[in-house]
C-alpha positions as CSV (number, residue, x, y, z in Angstrom):
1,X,92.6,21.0,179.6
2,X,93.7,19.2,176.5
3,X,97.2,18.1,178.2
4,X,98.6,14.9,179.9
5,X,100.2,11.1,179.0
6,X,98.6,8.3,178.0
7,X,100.3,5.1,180.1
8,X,99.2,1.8,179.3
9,X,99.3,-1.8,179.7
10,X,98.0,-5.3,178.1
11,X,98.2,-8.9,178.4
12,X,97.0,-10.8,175.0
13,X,97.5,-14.1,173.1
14,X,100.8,-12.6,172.3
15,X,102.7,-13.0,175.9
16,X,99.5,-14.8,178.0
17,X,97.2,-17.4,177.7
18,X,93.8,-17.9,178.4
19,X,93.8,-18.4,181.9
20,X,96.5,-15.1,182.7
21,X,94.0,-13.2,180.1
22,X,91.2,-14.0,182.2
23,X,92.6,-12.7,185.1
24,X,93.9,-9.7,184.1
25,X,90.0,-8.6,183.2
26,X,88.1,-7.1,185.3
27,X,84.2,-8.5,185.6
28,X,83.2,-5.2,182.9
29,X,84.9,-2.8,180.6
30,X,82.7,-0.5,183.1
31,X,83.9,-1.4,186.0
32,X,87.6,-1.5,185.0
33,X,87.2,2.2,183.9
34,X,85.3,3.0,187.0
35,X,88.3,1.8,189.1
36,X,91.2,3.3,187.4
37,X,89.1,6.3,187.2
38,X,89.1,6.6,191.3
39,X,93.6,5.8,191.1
40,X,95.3,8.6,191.9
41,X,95.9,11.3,189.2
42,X,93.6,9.7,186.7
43,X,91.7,12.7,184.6
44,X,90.6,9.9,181.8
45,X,90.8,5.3,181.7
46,X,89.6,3.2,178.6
47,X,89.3,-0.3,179.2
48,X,89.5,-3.5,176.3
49,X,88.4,-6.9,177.1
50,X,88.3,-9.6,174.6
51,X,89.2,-13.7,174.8
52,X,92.1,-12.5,173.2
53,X,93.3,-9.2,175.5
54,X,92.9,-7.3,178.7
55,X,93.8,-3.6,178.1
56,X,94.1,-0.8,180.7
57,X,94.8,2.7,179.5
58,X,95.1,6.1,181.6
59,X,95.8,9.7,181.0
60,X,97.4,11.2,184.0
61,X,99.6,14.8,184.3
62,X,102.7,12.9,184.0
63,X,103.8,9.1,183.3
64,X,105.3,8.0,186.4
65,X,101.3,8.8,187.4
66,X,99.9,6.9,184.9
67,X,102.6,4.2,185.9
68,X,101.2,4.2,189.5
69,X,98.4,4.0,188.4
70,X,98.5,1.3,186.5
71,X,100.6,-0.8,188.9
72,X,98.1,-2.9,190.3
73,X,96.6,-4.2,187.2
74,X,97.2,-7.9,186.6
75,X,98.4,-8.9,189.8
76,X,97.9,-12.3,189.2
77,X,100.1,-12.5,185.9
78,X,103.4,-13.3,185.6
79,X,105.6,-10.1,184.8
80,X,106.4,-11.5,181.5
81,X,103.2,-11.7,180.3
82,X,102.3,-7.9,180.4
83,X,103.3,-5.4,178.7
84,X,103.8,-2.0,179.6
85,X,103.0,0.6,176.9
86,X,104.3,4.5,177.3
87,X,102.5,7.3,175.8
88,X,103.5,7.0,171.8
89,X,103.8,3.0,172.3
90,X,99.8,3.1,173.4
91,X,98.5,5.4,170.6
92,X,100.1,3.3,168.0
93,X,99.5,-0.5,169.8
94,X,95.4,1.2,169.8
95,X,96.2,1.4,165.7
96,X,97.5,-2.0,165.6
97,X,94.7,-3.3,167.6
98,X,91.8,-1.6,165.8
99,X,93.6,-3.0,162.0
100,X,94.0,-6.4,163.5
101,X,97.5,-6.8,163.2
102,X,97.7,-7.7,167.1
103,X,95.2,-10.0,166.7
104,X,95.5,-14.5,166.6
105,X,93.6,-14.3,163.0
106,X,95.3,-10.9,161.2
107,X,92.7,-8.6,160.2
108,X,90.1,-10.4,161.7
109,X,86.5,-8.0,161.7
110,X,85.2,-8.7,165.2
111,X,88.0,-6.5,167.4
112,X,86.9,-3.3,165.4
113,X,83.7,-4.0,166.7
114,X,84.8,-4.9,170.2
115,X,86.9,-1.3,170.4
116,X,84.0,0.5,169.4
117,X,81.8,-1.1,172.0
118,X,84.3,-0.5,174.8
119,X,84.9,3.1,173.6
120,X,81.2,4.0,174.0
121,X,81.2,2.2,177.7
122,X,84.3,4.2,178.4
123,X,82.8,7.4,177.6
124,X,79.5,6.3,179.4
125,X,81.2,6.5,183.0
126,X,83.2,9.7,182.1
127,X,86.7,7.9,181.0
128,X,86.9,9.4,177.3
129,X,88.5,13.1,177.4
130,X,90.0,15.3,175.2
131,X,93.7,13.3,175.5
132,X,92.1,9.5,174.8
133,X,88.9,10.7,172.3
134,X,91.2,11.6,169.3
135,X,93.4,9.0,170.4
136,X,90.9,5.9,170.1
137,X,88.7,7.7,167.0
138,X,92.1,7.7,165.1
139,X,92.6,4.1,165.6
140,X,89.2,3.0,164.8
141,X,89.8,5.5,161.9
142,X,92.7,3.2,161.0
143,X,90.7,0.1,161.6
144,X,88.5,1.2,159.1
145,X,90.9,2.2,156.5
146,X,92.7,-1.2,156.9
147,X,89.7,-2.8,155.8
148,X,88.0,-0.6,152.9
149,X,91.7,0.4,151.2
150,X,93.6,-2.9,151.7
151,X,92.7,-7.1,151.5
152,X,93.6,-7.7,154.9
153,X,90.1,-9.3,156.5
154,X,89.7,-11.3,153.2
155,X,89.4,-14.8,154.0
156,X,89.5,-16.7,157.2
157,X,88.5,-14.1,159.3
158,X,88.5,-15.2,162.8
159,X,89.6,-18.2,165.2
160,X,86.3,-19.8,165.3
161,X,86.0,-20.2,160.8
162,X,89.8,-21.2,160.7
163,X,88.4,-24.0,162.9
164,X,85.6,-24.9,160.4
165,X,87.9,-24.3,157.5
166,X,89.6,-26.9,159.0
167,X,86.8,-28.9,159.9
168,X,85.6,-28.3,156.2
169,X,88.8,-29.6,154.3
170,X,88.6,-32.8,156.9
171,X,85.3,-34.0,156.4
172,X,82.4,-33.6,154.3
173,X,79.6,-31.6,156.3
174,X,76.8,-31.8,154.4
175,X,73.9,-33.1,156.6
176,X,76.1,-33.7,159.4
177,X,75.5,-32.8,163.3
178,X,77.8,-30.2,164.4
179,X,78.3,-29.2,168.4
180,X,79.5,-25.7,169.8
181,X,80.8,-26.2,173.1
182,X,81.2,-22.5,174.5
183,X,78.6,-19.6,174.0
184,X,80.8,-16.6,174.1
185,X,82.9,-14.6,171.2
186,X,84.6,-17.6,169.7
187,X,82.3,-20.2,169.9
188,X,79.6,-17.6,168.4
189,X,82.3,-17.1,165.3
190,X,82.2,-21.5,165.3
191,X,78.8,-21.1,165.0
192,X,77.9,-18.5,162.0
193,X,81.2,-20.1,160.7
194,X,79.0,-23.5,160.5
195,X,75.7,-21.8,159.8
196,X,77.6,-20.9,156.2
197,X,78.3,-24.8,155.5
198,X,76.2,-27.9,154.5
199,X,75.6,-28.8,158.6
200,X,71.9,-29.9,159.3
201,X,71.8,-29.4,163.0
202,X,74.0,-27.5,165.4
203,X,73.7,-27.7,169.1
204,X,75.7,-25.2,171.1
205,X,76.1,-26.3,175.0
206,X,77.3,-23.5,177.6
207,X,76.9,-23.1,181.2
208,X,74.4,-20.5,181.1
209,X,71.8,-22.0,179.1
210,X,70.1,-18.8,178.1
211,X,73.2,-17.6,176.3
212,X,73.6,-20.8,174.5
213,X,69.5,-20.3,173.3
214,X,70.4,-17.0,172.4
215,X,73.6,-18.3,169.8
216,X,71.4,-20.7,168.9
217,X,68.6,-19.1,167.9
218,X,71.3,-16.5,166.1
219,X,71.4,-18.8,162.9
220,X,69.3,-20.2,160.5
221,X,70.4,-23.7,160.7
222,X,68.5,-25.8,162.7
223,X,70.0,-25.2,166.4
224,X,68.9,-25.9,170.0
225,X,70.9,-24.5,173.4
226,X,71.9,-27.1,176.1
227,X,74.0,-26.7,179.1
228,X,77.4,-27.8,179.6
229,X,76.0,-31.0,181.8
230,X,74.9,-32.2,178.3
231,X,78.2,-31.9,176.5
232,X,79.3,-35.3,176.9
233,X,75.2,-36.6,175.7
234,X,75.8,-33.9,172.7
235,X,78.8,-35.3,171.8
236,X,78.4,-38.8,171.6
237,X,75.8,-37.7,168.5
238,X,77.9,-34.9,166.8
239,X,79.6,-35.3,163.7
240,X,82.3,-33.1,164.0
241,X,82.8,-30.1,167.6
242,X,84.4,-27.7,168.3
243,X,84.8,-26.3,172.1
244,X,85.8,-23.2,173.3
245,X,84.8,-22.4,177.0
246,X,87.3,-20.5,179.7
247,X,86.7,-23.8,181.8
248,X,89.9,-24.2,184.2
249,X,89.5,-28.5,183.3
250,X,88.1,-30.6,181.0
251,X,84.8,-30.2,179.9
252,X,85.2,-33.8,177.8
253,X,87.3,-36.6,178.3
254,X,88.2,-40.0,176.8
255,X,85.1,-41.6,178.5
256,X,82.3,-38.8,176.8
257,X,83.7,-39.5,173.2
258,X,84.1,-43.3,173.8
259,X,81.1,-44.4,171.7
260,X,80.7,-41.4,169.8
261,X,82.9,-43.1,166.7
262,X,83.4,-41.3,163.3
263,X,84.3,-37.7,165.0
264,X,86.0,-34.9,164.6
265,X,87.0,-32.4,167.5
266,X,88.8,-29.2,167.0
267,X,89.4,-27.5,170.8
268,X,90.4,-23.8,171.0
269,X,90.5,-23.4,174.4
270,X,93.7,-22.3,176.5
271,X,93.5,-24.5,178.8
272,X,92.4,-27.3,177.0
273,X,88.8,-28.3,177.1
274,X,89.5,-32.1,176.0
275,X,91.7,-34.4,176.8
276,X,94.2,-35.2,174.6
277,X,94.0,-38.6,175.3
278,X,90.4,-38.7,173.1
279,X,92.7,-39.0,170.1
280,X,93.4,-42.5,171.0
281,X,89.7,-43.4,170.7
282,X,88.7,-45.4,167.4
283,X,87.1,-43.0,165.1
284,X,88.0,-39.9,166.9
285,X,90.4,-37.4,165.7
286,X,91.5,-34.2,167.3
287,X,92.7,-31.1,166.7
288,X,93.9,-28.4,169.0
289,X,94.8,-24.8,168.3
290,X,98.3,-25.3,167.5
291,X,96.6,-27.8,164.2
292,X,95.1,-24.6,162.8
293,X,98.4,-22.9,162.5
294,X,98.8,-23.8,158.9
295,X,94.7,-22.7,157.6
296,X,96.4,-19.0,160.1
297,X,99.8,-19.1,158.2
298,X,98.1,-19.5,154.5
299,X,95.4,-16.4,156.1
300,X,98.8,-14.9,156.9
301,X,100.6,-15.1,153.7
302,X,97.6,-14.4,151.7
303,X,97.5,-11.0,154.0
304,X,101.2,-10.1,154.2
305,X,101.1,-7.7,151.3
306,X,97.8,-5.9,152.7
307,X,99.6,-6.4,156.1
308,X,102.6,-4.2,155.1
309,X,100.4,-1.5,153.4
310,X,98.4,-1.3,156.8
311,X,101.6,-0.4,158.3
312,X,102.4,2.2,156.6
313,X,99.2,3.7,156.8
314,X,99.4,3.6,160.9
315,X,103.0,5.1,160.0
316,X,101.5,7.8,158.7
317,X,98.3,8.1,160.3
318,X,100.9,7.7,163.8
319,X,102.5,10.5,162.6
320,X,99.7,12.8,162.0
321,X,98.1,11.8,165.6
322,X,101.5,12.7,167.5
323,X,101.7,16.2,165.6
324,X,98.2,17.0,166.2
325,X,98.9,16.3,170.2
326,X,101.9,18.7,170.3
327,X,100.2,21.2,168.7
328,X,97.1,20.8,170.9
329,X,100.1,21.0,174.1
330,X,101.5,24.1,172.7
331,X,98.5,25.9,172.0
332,X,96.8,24.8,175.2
333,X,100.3,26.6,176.5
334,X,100.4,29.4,174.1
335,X,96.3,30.3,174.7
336,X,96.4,30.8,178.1
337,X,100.2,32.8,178.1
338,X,98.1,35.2,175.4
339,X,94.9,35.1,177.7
340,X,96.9,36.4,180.0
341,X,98.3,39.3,178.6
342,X,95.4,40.2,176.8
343,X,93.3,40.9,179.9
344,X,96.3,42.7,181.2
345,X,96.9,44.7,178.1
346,X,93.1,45.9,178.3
347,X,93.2,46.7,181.9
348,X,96.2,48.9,180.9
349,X,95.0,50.4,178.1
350,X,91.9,51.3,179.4
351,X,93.9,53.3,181.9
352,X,95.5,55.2,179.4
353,X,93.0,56.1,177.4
354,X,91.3,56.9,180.6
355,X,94.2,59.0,181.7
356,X,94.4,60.4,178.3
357,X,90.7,61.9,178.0
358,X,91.2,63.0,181.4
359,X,93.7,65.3,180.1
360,X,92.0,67.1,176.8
361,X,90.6,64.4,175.1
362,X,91.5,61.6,172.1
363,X,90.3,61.4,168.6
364,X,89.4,58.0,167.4
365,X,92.2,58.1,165.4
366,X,94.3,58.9,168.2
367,X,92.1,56.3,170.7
368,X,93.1,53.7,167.7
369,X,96.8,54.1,167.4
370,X,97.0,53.5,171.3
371,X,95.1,50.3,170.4
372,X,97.4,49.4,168.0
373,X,100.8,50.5,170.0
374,X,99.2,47.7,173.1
375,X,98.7,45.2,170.6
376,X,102.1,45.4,168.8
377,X,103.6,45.2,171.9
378,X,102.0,42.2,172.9
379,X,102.3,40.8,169.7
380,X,106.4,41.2,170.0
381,X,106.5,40.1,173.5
382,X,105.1,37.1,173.4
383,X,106.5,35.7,170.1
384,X,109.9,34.2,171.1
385,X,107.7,32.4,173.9
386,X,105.7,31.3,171.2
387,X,108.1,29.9,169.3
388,X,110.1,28.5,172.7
389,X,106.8,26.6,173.4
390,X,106.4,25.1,169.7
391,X,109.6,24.1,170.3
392,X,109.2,22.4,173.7
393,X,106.3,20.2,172.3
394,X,108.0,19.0,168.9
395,X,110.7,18.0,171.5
396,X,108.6,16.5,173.9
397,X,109.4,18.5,176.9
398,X,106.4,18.5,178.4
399,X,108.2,19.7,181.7
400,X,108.2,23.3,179.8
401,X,104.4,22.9,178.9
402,X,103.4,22.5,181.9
403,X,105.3,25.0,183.7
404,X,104.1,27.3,180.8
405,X,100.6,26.6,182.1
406,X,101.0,27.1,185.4
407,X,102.9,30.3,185.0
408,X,100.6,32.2,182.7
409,X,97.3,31.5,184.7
410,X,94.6,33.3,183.2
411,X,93.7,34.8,186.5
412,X,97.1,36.0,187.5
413,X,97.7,40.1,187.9
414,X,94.3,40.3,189.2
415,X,90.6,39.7,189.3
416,X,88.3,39.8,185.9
417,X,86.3,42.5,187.2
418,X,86.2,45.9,184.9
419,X,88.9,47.7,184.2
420,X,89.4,50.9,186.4
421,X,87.4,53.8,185.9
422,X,88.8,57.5,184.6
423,X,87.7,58.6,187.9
424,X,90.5,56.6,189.5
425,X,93.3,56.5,187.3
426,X,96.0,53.9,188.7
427,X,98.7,55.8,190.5
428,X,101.9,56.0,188.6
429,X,100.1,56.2,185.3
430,X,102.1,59.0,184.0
431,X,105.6,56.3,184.3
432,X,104.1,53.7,182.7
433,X,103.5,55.3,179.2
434,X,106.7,57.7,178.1
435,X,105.9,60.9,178.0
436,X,106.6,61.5,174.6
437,X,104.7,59.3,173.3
438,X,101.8,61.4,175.4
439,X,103.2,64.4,173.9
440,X,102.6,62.9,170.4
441,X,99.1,61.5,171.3
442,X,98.1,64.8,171.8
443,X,99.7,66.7,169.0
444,X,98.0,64.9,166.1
């Protein structure tokens, strides 16, 4: 069954910050589908975590399901901080996320990527149905559109470059020591950011060690992987850092950076990971997210023209999606109301053919133009409820779709088993077809 609501709900850099993001995600993209899956009235779930956003989406009969359903997510966050996101709001916030318009660098590359990743886990534990597939391939269809047809990832690309575009109009790094401080999506983008300068040596420190190896050994500048003990050591040797953990205090303070002297520290973290109180060291100078806001405004400007065009391409794409759902409603509707009187038509006019022979026989013409009398009819019927149920979807009354479905079951007026044989002609036959029109079989 292609019908049902999408319902759903985010918290991003837009309303949250880092610390409500967090803990609005679940531990998985897997594991959030999993459990909205097992809610109530949940045929389909897709699930979007990023540093940037927790998403929840669900596809239920109606929406005050998919509301229920979606109650429980982000307990911890203030109500401000989420939004909620009917059915057309979520199909065209899924467009805006996949183009990068939602995002804290427009038209950044990675969230394309991210979407994609999480589609594929979605669809992995059974999420992705026939309501959220076209739903999610048209945005990612957008995304990509945004990206070959328009200028809108040109440039500063991503949180994690505007910091070493900053870094890179500060200072000179050629042959200097940079430090990543943070091993996941941002800090990664730090550290190809600084793999495309004049740095010598990067070290990237992270809590898990492994993962700070693995970034490391990513790029092709010299790079080792330390843990987060070894921050503090790191830093009193680095040229210019840049941190970006999801620790909830500081992972440097005014005593680690004391002796480090000529320095520059750029910290993207929500909350902070240095104290602000390193800026009062000699040598050291600091920058926190709220300092890139000029290198993301000039990204911005640059992009506003590319912006617009992109939105006016999910306009339309928006548009197309939304037509092609009503039309897959009504048909879903308008199938099974002619599935129904089909099998009931051939039941019948198996009987009167039946009953027919049984009285001196049919010529194929004559077997033909009963054919064509049980089709017409049907044909005439059912086209005003045709039309009612095209109407019903371009109006959105869904209430009349799915009383549509429910009332023309495929299985109603009987069983699918053959139609009667001539031996047993239903009783009454002779009432149900006029007799003239009997009269004029037989005459031709």
């Amino acid at each position: 069954m292609t019908t049902g609501v999408i319902s759903g709900v985010t918290v991003s850099h837009r309303r949250a910050t880092v610390d409500e993001i967090e803990s609005a995600a679940d531990d998985d993209e897997s594991t959030a589908v999993r459990d909205l899956l097992a809610s109530d009235g949940v045929d389909e779930a897709f699930a979007l975590q990023t540093c940037n956003r927790a998403e929840a989406y669900v596809v239920t009969e109606d929406a005050a399901a998919g509301r229920a359903a979606l109650a429980a997510f982000a307990p911890e966050v203030r109500d401000g901080a989420v939004r909620e996101l009917d059915h057309e709001a979520s199909l065209r916030h899924l467009m805006r996320v996949a183009a990068g318009l939602e995002s804290l660098v427009l038209g950044e590359d990675q969230i394309i990527g991210q979407l994609r990743t999480a589609f594929e886990t979605a669809r992995g534990v059974g999420g992705i149905g026939p309501v959220l597939d076209p739903a999610i391939t048209k945005a990612l269809h957008v995304g990509e559109r945004a990206r070959t047809e328009t200028t809108i990832n040109e440039g500063v690309v991503s949180l994690g470059s505007a910091a070493v575009e900053l870094a890179t109009r500060e200072r000179d790094l050629d042959g200097t020591t940079a430090l990543v401080v943070g091993a996941g999506e941002m800090g990664r983008l730090a550290a190809q950011a600084f793999d495309d300068t004049g740095v010598s040596e990067l070290v990237v420190a992270n809590r898990t060690i492994p993962h700070a190896t693995h970034l490391a050994e990513e790029v092709e500048t010299a790079a080792t992987g330390v843990g987060l003990d070894r921050a503090a050591a790191a830093a009193e040797r680095a040229d210019v850092l840049v941190t970006a953990t999801d620790s909830p205090r500081y992972v440097l303070d005014r005593s680690a950076l004391a002796d480090a002297g000529e320095t520059l520290v750029i910290d993207l973290a929500q909350p902070r990971d240095v104290d602000p109180a390193v800026a009062d060291v000699d040598g050291v100078e600091a920058f926190d997210i709220d300092s890139l806001e000029a290198i993301t405004d000039e990204t911005r400007e640059r992009r506003r023209e590319a912006a617009e065009t992109v939105e006016r391409m999910i306009d339309e794409e928006f548009d197309r999606l939304i037509d092609s759902f009503k039309r897959r409603q009504a048909d879903e509707a308008i199938s099974a109301m002619y599935e129904s009187a089909e099998m009931v038509k051939e039941r019948e006019l198996h009987t009167a053919l039946s009953r027919l022979e049984s009285q001196g026989g049919l010529t194929d013409e004559q077997r033909e133009t009963v054919a064509s009398l049980a089709d017409a009819l049907v044909g005439q019927l059912l086209a005003a409820p045709t039309e009612s149920l095209r109407d019903a979807a371009a109006e959105d009354d869904w209430t009349t779709i799915q009383t549509a479905l429910g009332l023309f079951d495929p299985e109603f007026g009987g069983d699918r088993s053959a139609p009667p044989s001539a031996e047993t002609p239903r009783e009454g036959m002779d009432e149900d077809i006029p007799q003239h029109v009997l009269d004029g079989l037989r005459e031709e």
